[in-house]
MIMI-500189 format. One record per residue: y, x, z of N, C-alpha, C in turn; residue in one letter. Coordinates in steps of 0.1 Angstrom, whole numbers, plus 5000, padded with zeros to 4 digits. Layout:
BEGIN
YXZYXZYXZA
...
This chain:
BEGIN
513452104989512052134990511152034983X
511451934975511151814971510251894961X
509151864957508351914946509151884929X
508852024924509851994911509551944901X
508151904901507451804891507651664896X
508151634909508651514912510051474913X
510651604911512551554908512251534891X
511951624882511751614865511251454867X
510251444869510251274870510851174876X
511551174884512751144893513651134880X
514351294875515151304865515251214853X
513751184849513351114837513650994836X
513650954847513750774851512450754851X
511550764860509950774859509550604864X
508650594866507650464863508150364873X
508950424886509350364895510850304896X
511450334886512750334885513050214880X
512550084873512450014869512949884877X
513749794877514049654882512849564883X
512649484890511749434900511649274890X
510949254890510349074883509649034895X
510348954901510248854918509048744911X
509148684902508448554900506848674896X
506548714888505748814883504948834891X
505548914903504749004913504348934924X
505248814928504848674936503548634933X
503748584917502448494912501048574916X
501348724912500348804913499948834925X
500248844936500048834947499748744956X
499948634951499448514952497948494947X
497748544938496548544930495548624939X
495848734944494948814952493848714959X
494248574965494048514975492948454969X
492248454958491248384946490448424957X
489548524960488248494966488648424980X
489448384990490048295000489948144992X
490048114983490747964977489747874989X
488447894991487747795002488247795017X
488747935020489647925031490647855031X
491547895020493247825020492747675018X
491647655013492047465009491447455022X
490747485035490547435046491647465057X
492547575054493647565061494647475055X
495247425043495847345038495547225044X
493847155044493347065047494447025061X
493647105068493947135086495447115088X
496347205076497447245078498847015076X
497846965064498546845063498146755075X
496846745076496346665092497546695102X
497746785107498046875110499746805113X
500446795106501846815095501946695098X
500646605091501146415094501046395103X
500046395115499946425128501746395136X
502146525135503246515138504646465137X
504446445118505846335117505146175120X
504746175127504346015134505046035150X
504946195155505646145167506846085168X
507846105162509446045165508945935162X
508145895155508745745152507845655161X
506645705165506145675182507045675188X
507245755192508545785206509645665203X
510245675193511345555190510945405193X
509045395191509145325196508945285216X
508945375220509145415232510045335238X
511545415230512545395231513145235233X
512445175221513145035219512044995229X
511145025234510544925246511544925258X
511945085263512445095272514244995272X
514645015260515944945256515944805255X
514744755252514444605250514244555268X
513544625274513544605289514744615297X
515744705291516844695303517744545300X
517744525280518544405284517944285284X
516744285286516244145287516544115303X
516144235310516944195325517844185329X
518644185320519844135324520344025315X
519443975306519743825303518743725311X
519243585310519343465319517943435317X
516443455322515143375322515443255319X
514143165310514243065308514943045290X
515443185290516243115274515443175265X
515243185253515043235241515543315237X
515243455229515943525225517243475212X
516743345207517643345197518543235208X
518843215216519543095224520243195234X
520043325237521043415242521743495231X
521343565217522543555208523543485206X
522543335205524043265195525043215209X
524443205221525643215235526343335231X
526043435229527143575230527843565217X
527643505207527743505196529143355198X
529443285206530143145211531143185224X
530943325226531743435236532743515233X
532243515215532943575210532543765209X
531243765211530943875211530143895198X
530743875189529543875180528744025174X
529244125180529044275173527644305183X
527844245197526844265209525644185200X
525944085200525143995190523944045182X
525444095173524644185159523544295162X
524244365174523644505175522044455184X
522144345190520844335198519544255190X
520344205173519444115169518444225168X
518544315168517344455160516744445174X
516944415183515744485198515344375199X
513744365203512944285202512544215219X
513444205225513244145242513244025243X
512544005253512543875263513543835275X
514243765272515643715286514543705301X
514943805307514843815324513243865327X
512643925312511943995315512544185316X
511744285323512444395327511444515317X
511344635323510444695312509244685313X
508644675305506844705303506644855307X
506744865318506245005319504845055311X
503744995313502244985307502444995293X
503044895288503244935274503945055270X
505045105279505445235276504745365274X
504145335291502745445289501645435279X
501145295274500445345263500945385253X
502145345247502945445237502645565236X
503445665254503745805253502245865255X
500845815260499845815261499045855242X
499745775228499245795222500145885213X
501645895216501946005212501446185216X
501046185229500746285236499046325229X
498546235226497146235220497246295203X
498646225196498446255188499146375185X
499946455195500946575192500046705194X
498646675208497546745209496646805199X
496446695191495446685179496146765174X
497546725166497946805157498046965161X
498346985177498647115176496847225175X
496147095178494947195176494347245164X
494647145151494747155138495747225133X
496647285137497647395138497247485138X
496347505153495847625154495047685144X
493947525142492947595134493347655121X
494447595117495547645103495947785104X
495847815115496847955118495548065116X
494448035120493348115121492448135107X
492848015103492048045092493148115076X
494548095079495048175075495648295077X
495148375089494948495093493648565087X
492648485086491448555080491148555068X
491948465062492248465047493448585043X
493948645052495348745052494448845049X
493748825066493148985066491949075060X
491448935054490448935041490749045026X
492448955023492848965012493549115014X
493949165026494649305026493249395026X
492349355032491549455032490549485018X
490649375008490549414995491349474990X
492749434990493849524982494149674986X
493649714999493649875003492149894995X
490849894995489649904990489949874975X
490849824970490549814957491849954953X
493349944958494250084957493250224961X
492350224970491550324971490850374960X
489850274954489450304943490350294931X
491050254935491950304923492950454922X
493050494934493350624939491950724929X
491050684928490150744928489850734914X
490450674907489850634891491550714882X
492550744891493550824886493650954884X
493950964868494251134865494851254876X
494551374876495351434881496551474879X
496851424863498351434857498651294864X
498651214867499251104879499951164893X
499151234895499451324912500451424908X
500151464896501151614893502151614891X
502951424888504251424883504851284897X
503751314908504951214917504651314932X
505251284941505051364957504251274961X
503451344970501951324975502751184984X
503851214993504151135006504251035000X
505451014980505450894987504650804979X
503050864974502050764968501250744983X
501250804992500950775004501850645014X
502750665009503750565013503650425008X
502750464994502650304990501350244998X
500150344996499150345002499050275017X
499750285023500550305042501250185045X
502850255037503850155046503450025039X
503750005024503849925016502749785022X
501649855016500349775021500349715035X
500649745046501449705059502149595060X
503549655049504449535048503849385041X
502949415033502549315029501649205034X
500949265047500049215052501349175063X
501849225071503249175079504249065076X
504549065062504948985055504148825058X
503048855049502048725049501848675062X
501748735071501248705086502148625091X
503748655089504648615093505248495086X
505148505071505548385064504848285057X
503848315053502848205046502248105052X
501648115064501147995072502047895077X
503547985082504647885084505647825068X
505747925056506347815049505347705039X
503547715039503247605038502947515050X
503447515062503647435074505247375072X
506247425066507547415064507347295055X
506847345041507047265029506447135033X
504947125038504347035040505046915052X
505946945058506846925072507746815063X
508346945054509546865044509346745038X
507846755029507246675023506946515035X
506646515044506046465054506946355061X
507846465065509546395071509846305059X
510146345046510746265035510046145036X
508846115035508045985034508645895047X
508245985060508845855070509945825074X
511745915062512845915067512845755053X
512045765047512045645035511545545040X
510445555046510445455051510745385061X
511345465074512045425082513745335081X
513845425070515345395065515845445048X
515645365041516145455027517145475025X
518045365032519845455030519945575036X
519545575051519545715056519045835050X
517745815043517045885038518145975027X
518745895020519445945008520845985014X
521145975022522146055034522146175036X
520346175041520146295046519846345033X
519346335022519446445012520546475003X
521546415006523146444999523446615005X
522646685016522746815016521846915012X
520946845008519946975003520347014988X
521146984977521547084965522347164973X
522847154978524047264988522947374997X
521947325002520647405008520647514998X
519947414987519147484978520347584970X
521247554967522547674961522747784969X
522747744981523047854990521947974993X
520747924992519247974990519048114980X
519448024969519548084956520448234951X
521348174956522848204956522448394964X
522148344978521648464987520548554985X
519548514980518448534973518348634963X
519048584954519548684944520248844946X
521148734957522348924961521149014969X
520248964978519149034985518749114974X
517549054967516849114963516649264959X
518249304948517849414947517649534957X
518449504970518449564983517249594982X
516349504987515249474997514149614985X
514349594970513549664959514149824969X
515249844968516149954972515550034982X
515049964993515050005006513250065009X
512549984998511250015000510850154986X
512250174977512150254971512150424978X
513650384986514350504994512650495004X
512350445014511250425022510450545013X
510250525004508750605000509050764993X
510650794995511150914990511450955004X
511850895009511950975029510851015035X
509350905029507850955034508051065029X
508351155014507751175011508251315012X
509451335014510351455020510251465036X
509351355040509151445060507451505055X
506951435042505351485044505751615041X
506451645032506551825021507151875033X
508051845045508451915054507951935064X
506451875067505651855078505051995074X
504151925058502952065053503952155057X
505052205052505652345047506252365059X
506352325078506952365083507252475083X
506252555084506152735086506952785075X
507152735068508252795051509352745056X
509552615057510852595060511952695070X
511052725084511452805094511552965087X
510953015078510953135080511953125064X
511953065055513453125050514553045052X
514752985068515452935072516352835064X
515552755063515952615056516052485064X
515952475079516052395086517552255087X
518252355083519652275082519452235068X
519452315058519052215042517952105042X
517052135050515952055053516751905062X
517351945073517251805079518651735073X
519751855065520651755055520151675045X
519051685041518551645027517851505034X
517051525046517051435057518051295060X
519051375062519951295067520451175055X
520551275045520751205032519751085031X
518951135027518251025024517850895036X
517650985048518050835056519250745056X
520450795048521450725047521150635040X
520550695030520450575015519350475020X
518150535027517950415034518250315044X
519350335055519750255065520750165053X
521750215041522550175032521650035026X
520550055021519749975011519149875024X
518449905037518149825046519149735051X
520849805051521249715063522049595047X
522049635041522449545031521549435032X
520149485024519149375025519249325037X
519649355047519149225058520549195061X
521549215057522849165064523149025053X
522749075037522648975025521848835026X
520748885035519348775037519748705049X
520448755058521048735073521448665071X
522948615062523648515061523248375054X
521848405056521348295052521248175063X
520648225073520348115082521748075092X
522248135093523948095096524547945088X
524648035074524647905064524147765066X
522847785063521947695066521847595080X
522147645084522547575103523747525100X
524647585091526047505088526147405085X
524847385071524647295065524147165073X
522747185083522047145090522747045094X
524347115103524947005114525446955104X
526246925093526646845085525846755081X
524846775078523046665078523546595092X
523046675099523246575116524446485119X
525646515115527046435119526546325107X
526446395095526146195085525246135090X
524546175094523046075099523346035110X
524246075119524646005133525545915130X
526445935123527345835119526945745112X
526445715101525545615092524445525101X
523945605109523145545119523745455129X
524545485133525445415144526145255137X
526545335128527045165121525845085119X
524645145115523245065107522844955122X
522945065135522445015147523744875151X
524744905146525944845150526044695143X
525244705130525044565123524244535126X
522744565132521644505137520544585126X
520644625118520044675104518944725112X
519344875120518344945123518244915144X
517044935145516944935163517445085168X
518045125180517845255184517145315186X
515645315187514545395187514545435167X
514545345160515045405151515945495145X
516545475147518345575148517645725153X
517445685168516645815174515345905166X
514645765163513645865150514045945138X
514845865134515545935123516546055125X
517046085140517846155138516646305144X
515946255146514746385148514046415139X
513946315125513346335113514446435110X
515846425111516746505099516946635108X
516446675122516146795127515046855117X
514146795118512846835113512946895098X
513346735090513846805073514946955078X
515846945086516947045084515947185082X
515447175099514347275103513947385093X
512847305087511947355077512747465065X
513647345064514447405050515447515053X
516047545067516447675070515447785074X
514247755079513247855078512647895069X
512547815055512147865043513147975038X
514147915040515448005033515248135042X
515348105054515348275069514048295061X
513548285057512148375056512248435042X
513448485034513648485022513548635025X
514048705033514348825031512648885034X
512048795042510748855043510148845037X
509748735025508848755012509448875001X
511248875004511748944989510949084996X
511049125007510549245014509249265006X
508149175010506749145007506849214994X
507849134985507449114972507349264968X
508549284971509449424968508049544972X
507349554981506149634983505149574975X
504749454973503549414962503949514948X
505149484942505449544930504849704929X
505449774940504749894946503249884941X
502549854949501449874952501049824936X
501349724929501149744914501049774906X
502249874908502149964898501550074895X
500850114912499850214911498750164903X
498049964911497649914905497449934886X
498349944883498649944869498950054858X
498950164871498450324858497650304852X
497950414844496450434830495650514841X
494750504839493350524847492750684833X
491750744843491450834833490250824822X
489950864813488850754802487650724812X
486850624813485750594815484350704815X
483650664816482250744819481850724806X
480850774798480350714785479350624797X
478350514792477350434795476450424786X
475350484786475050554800474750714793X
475250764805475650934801474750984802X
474451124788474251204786473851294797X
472551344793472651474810471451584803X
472151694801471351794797469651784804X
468451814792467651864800467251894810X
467352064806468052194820468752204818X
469452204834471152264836470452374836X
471052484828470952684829472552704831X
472952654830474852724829475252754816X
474852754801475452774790476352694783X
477852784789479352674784479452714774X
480452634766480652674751482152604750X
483152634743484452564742484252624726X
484652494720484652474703486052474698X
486652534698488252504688488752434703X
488752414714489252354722491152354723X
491552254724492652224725493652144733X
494452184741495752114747496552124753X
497551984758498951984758499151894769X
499951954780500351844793501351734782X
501951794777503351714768502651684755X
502951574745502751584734503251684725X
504651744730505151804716504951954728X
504552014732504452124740503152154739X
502752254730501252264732501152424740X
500252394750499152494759498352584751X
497252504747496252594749495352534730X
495152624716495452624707494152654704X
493452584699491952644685491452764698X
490952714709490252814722488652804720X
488052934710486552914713486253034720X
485152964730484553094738482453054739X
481953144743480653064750480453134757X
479353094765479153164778477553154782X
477153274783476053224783475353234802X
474253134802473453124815473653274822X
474353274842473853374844475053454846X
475853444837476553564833478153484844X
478553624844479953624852481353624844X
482153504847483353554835484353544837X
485353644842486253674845487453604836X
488653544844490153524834490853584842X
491553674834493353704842494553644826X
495353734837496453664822497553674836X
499153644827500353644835500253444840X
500953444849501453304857501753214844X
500953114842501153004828500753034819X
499753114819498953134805497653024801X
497752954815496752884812495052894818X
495053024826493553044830493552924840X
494052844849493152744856493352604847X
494152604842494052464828492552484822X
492052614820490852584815489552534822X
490252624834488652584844489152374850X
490352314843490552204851489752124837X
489852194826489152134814487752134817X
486952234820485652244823485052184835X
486452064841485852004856486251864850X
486751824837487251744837488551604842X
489151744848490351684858491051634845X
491651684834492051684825491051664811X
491551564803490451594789491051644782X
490251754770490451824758491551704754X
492351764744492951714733493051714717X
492051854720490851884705489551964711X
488851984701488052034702486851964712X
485852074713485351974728484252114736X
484152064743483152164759482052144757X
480952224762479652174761479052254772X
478152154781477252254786476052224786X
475152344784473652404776473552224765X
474152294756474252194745475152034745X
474751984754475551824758477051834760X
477951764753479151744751479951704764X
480451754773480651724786481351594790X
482351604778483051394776481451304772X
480351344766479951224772478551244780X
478851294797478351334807479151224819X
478651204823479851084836480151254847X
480651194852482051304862481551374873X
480551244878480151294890478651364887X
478151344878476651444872477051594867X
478351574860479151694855479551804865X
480351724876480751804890479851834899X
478551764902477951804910477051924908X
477252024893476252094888477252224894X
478952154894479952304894480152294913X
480152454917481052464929482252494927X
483052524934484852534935485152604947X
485652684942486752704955488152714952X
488852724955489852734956491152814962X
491952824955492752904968493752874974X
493952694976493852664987492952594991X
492952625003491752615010492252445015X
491152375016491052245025489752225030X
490352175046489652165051490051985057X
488751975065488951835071488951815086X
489651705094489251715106487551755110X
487051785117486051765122484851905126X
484351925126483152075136482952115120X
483052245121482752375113481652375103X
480552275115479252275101479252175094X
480452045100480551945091481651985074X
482252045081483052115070482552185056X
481152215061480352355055479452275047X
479352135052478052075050478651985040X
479651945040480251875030480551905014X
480052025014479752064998478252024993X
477151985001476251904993476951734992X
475551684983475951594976475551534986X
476151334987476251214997475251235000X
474051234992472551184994471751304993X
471851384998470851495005471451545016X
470251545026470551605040470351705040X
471651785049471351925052471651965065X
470452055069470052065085470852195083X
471052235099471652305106471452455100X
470052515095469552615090469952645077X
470452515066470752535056472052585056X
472952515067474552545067474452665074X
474152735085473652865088473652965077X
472852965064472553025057473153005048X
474252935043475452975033476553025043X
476653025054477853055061477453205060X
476453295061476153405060476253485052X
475553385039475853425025477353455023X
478353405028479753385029480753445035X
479353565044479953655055481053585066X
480553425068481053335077480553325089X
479153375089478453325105479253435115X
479353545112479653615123480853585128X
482353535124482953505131482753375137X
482153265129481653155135481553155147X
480053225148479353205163479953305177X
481653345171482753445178483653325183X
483353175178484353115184483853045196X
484452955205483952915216482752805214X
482552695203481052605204480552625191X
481152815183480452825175480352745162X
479252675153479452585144479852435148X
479952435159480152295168481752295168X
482552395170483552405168484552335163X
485452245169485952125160487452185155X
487752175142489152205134489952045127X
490752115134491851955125492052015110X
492851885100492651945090494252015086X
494352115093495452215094494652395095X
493652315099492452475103492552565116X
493452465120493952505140493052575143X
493152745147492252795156491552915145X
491852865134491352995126492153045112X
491853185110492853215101493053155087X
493653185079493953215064492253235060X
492453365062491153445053489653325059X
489753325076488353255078488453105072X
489253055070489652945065488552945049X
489353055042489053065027487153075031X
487053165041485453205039484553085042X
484852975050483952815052484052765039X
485152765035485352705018484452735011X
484052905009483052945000481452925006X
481452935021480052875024479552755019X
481052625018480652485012480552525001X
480952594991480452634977479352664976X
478552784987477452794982476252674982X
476352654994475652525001475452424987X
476252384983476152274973475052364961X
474852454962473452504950474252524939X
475252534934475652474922474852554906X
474952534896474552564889476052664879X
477152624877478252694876479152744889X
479452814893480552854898481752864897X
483152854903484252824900485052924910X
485553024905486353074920487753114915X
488753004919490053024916490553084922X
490853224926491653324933490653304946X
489653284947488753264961488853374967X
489453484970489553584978491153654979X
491753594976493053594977493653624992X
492953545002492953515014492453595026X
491853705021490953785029491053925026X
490554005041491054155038490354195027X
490254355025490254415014488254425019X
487954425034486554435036486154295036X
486554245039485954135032485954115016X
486154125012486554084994485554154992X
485554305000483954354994482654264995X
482554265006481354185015481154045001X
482253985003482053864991481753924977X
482354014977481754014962480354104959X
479854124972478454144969477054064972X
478253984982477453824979477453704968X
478453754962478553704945478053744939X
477353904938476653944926474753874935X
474553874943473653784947473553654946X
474453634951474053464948474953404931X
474953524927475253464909473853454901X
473053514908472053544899471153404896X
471153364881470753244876472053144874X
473253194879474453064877475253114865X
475953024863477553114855478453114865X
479253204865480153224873481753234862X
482953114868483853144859484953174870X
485753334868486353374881487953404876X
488453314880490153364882490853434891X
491753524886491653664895493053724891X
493853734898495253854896494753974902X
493953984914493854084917492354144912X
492954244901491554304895490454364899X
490754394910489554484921488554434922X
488454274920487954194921486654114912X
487154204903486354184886485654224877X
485854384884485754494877484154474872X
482954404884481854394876481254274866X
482254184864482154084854481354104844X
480754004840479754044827481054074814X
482353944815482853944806484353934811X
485053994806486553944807487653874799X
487853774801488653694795490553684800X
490953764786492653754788493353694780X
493853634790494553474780496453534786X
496953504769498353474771498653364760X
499953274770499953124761499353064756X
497753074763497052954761495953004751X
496353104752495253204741494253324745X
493353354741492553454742492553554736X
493253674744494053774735492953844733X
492453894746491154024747490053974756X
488854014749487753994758486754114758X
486154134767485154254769485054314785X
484354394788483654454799485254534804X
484854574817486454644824486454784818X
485254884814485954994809486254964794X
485554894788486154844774487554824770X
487654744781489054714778490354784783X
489554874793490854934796490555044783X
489755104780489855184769491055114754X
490555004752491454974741492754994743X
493354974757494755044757495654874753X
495054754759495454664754496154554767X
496454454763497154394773496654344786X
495054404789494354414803494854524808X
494754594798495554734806496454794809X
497554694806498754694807499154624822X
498354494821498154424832497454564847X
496654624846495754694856496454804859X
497454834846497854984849499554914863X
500054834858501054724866500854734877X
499354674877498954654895498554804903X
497854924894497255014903497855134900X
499155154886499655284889500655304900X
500855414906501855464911503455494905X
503055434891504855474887505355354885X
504755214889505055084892506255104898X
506155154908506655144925509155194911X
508255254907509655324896510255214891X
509655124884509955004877510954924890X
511854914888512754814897514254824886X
């Protein structure tokens, strides 16, 4: 059920298909954060306060330690002596290792502990572990609002960039899964950030922080403890790499599974009735395989990271305990030290296995930034001229000059097409499926631009008119109909422009013109009436008929009706089209039509095959010529049709 302008591009190897540049899409995402930079340098600020703050507690606490250590053995040596006059006794004992190990503690013989001085220690560690965590906080908050700053530009800016993209962009990918980038993607990114960025510049800064006081506390240890981090960092790298392409994998499959439940959401009712439910939820199934396949990889690849890393950690911890123990054992180092240090090489370990565990979450991040980039990064459709052109009077007189074009380069449509049209007048296209009659009316809305020639309306060149002065002169309908959540007359009312109000009497009076009020005011709150945007509650045909009241409403100066009655009984189609020949009067009307019944009073008729204009003229004209309108009419309305099989 997959749309087949999105398998052909699928098939092609299209824009998405591409291998992923991690450093690239990082830096660029990183960048986003430019209007924050006064935020981030006050959470950075906060974040090192913060960071230093707390590599000072172990080595407070250690000294804790050696008070409480210096107090047990001074009470139990002899009052009266000197600290150096009880070594060199133990040292004439023959103890000289006791000796060694106690020259590092700093006690008094037959004094006990300073409790007071303990408490002021744990008194100014507690003061300073407070501070920091409230400078934490403030770090956390202000890089949440620097997050939630920066996502809510990057949706507002993909919006308008939704909005500045061709319709040949839409026509060659599935709706779900450029909604998917729009949605999940954008999500993950903000999820990502929330969860990794405030903690790995709290990591890095930790690392940085610990290293200064594992140096200064001890430089042999110091260089102990970093005889594991190239093995960190290999292992990092090493994992890193095998993730990545998963993690690309997983957010690719993600936006082809959105985009096969959306086509199967719209088209429930198709799916059921040519009973495709089993093809449907196999195709399902598939693709959620390739997704759970590409997920459980990425996270089982990224998984074995922090396993690792813990591996590595306690190998940090056994050298540092052992190195320590001997340093304590010559006198070198005190045990409050030893103790500090062996909570510094927690800390360094710490950091450096959470940067690494958080790998799978930025490659995640990344993997959706790229995404959202590359929408970022389509060709956009040409610009407005500045400042544009705007007819006089709008009257309605189109003109196409040699007009020409081609969805493909080497595939040409529509060849040397001159027509004009004058104010007023009504102008019928038919033609077989692909000849081209709504390519033209997408040329005369500018969905699409010429590729020669050029449009004109009442004289001004329509490429250089801006889009929205161009469109607001044409109505549309369509035949499909859309509608939006919301009450009947919001629906109706939504064909004028942003900036004029339209009261209840106005929308009243195109719903009538539209042969709409009367079932309207047949439903239960009438124009109050609220419709999801599925049209719950009303048919096909009433559906089509609100559509054309929002057409009239908007005033337009051209008209547009692509199959606009397609949808509605055969009394109705009357009704409409004698509200067409009423409310055409003063417009152009350009009308696309299979079903001829519909046309018959056209000022003009236009028959296009391949992109060409075979026959033009009035309905009995052309059926007189005996020409390829009439071959078309005699198709639809003879009775020896029914023979043809």
């Amino acid at each position: 059920m997959a749309g087949p302008l999105a398998r052909m591009a699928g098939a092609r190897g299209g824009p998405d298909q591409h291998s992923m540049d991690f450093k690239r899409s990082g830096k660029r995402l990183l960048a986003q954060f430019g209007p924050e930079r006064f935020t981030m340098y006050a959470m950075v600020v906060c974040a090192v306060c913060s960071v230093g703050l707390s590599v000072l507690g172990p080595w407070i606490l250690g000294k804790a330690t050696d008070l409480v250590f210096a107090g047990v053995v001074g009470r139990e040596m002899p009052a009266g002596q000197t600290k150096a006059e009880v070594l060199e006794g133990l040292r004439e004992r023959g103890d000289g290792g006791v000796a060694d190990m106690l020259s590092g503690t700093d006690f008094t013989p037959g004094e006990g502990i300073d409790f007071g001085a303990v408490g002021g220690v744990l008194l100014v560690a507690l003061g300073i572990f407070l501070v920091a965590g409230l400078l934490m906080a403030a770090a956390t908050r202000l890089s949440n609002r620097a997050i939630n700053r920066t996502m809510c530009r990057m949706r507002e800016e993909l919006q308008a960039k939704l909005s500045r993209l061709p319709l040949s962009y839409f026509d060659r990918r599935q709706r779900g899964e450029v909604l998917s980038r729009a949605t999940n993607d954008i999500d993950n990114i903000g999820q990502t950030l929330q969860q990794s960025m405030g903690q790995l510049i709290n990591s890095l800064l930790t690392i940085i922080g610990v290293l200064v006081m594992m140096f200064w506390v001890s430089p042999l240890l110091a260089l102990v403890a970093l005889v594991t981090v190239p093995v960190s960092f290999l292992v990092a790298t090493r994992v890193g790499k095998r993730s990545q392409p998963h993690f690309v994998a997983q957010w690719r499959t993600t936006g082809k599974l959105n985009a096969h439940i959306e086509e199967m959401y719209t088209g429930h009712t198709l799916v059921k009735v040519f009973g495709r439910q089993e093809e449907s939820a196999r195709q399902f199934a598939e693709e959620n395989e390739r997704l759970y396949e590409a997920g459980f990889k990425a996270q089982f690849n990224s998984g074995i990271m922090q396993p690792l890393m813990f591996f590595v950690s306690n190998i940090n911890y056994v050298l540092v305990a052992v190195v320590g123990g001997l340093r304590v054992a010559s006198g070198a180092l005190s045990i409050g030290d030893v103790q500090a240090f062996i909570q510094y090489s927690r800390q360094f370990s710490m950091p450096l296995t959470q940067v690494a565990s958080m790998a799978n979450l930025v490659q995640s991040g990344v993997a959706s930034a790229e995404r959202v980039f590359e929408v970022l990064d389509a060709e956009e459709q040409e610009a407005d001229a500045v400042p544009g052109v705007r007819p006089e009077e709008l009257r309605g007189r189109v003109a196409l000059e040699g007009v020409s074009f081609r969805y493909e380069a080497d595939k040409p449509l529509i060849e040397d097409l001159s027509l004009a049209v004058e104010p007023g007048h009504t102008v019928a296209i038919v033609g077989p499926t692909g000849a081209g009659k709504t390519t033209l009316v997408n040329l005369l809305m500018r969905f699409y631009e010429v590729t020669g020639g050029r449009i004109t309306l009442d004289g001004v060149d329509i490429a250089s008119m801006s889009r929205d002065e161009l469109r607001d002169g044409i109505g549309m309908v369509l035949q499909d109909t859309w509608l939006f959540g919301g009450t009947i007359a919001e629906n109706i009312a939504y064909g004028a422009s942003a900036a004029r109000k339209v009261t209840r009497g106005e929308v009243e009076e195109a719903a009538r013109a539209a042969h709409a009020d009367r079932f309207i005011r047949t439903l239960p709150d009438g124009y109050d009436t609220v419709i999801d945007d599925e049209g719950t509650g009303v048919s096909a045909g009433e559906k089509q008929l609100i559509t054309i009241a929002r057409a009239f409403l908007s005033d337009p100066v051209i008209l547009v009706l692509d199959e606009a009655t397609s949808s509605v009984d055969t009394r109705t189609e009357v009704l409409i089209q004698k509200a067409m020949a009423k409310l055409a009067h003063g417009r152009t009307s350009f009308v696309i039509a299979h079903r001829l019944s519909t046309i018959r009073d056209a000022d003009a008729i236009l028959v296009m095959e391949n992109g060409s204009i075979v026959e033009q003229g009035a309905h009995g004209d052309l059926l007189a010529a005996d020409g390829a309108y009439a071959r078309l009419y005699k198709a639809q309305f003879a009775e020896a049709v029914a023979e043809v099989d």
